[in-house]
C-alpha positions as CSV (number, residue, x, y, z in Angstrom):
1,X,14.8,1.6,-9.3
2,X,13.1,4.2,-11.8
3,X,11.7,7.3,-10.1
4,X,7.7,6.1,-10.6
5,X,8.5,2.1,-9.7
6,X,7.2,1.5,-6.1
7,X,7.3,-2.2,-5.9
8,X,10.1,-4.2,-5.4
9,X,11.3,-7.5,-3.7
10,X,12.6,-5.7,-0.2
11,X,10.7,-2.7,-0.9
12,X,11.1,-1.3,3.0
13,X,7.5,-0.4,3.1
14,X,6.6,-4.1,2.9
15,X,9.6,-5.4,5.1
16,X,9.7,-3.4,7.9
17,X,6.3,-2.8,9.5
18,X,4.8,0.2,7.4
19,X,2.3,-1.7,5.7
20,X,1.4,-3.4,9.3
21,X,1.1,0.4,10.6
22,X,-1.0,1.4,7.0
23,X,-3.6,-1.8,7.3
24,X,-4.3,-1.3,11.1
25,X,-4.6,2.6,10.5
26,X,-7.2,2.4,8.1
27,X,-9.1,-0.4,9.1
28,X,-8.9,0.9,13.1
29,X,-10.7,4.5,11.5
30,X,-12.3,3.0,8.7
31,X,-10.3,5.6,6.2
32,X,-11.9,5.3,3.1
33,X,-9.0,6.7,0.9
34,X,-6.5,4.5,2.9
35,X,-8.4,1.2,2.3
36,X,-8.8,2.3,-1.4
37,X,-5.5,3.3,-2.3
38,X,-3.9,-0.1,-0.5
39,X,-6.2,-2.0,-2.5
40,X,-5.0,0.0,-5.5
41,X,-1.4,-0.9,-4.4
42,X,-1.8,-4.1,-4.5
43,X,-3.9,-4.4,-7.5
44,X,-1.4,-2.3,-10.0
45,X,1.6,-3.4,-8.2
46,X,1.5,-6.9,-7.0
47,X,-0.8,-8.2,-8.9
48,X,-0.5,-6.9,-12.2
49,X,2.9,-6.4,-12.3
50,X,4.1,-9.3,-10.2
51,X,5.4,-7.3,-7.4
52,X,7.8,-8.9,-5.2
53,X,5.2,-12.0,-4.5
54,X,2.1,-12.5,-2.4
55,X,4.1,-12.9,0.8
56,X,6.0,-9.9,1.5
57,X,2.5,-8.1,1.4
58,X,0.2,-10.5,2.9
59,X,-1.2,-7.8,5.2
60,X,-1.9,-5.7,2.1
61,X,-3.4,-8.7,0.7
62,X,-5.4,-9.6,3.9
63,X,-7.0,-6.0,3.9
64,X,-7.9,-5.3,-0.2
65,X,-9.7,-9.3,0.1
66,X,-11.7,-8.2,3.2
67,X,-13.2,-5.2,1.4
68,X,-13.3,-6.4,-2.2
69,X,-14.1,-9.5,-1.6
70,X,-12.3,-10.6,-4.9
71,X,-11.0,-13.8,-5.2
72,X,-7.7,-13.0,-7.1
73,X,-6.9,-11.4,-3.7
74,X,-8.1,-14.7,-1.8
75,X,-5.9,-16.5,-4.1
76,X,-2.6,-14.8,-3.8
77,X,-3.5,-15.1,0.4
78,X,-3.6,-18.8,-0.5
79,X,-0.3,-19.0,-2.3
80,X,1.6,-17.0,0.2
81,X,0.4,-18.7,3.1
82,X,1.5,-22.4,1.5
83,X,4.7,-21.1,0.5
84,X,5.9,-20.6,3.8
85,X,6.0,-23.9,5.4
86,X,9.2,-23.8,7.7
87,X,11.5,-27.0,6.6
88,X,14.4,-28.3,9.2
89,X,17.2,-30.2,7.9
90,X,20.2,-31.3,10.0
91,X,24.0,-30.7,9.9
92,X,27.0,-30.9,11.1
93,X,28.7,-34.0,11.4
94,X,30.9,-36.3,14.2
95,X,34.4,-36.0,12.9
96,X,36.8,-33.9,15.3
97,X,36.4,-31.0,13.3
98,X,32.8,-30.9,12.1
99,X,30.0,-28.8,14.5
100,X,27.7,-31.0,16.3
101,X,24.7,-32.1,14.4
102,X,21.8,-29.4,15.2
103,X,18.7,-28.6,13.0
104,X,18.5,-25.2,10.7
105,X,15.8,-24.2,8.3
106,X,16.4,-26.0,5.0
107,X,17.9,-24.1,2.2
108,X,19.1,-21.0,4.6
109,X,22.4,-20.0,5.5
110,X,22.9,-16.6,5.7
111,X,21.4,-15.1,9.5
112,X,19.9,-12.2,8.2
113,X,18.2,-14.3,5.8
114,X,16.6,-16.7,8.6
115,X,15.3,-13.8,10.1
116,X,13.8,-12.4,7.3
117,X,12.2,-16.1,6.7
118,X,10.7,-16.0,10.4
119,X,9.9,-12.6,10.1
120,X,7.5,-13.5,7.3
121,X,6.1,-16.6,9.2
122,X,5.6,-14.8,12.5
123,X,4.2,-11.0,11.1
124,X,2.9,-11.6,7.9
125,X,1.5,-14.9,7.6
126,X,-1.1,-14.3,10.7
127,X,-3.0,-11.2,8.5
128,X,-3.2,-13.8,5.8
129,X,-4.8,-16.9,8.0
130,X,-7.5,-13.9,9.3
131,X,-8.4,-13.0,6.0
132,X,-9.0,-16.8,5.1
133,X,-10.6,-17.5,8.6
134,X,-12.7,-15.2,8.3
135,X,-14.3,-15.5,4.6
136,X,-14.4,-19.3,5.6
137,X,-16.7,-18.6,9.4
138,X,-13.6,-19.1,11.4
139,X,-14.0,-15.9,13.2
């Protein structure tokens, strides 16, 4: 990662509850600079250079569409929030040596992976479905 690059797919600001701490911070104080600079973020990094995908930052997302109203921002909420639909598939088997059948998520094998997945789902996509709610009357 260059010295100036900020973005990335497990950049640890986006994975591990700073941007959480960042959105409610500046929305809880109204902090102009904070709200500006996320959107900023976002805008240069995620969107314009593709960033690690709308996911990862939903929160960010969720806080530069409620005070730009933009709908490039509403958009990327969108995309994040339909591309993490949980799938269950089942395995295992009956032979003598195969683990009884039981359901996992589809396509995920390694553990810290799954919690990563359900990290997502549980912490990230809720900022998203506000943001949408909320532009739609849902409040």
């Amino acid at each position: 990662m260059g010295e100036k690059e900020v973005g990335g797919g497990y950049f640890f600001l986006n994975q591990f509850g700073g941007q959480h701490v960042l959105v409610e911070l500046a929305e809880l104080i109204g902090h102009r600079g904070l709200i500006d600079a996320i959107v900023r973020r976002v805008r240069l990094v995620e969107l314009a250079e593709g960033g690690s995908g709308p996911t990862p930052v939903l929160a960010f997302l969720a806080l530069a569409y409620r005070h730009t109203g933009e709908e490039c921002f509403r958009e990327a909420i969108s995309r994040a929030v339909d591309a993490r639909r949980i799938e269950w598939q089942t395995v295992g088997g009956s032979g003598a040596l195969d683990e009884p059948p039981h359901r996992v998520l589809a396509g995920q094998s390694r553990i810290n992976k799954i919690a990563c997945l359900l990290g997502d789902v549980l912490n990230l996509v809720p900022y998203g479905l506000a943001a949408l709610g909320a532009a739609d009357g849902d409040d």
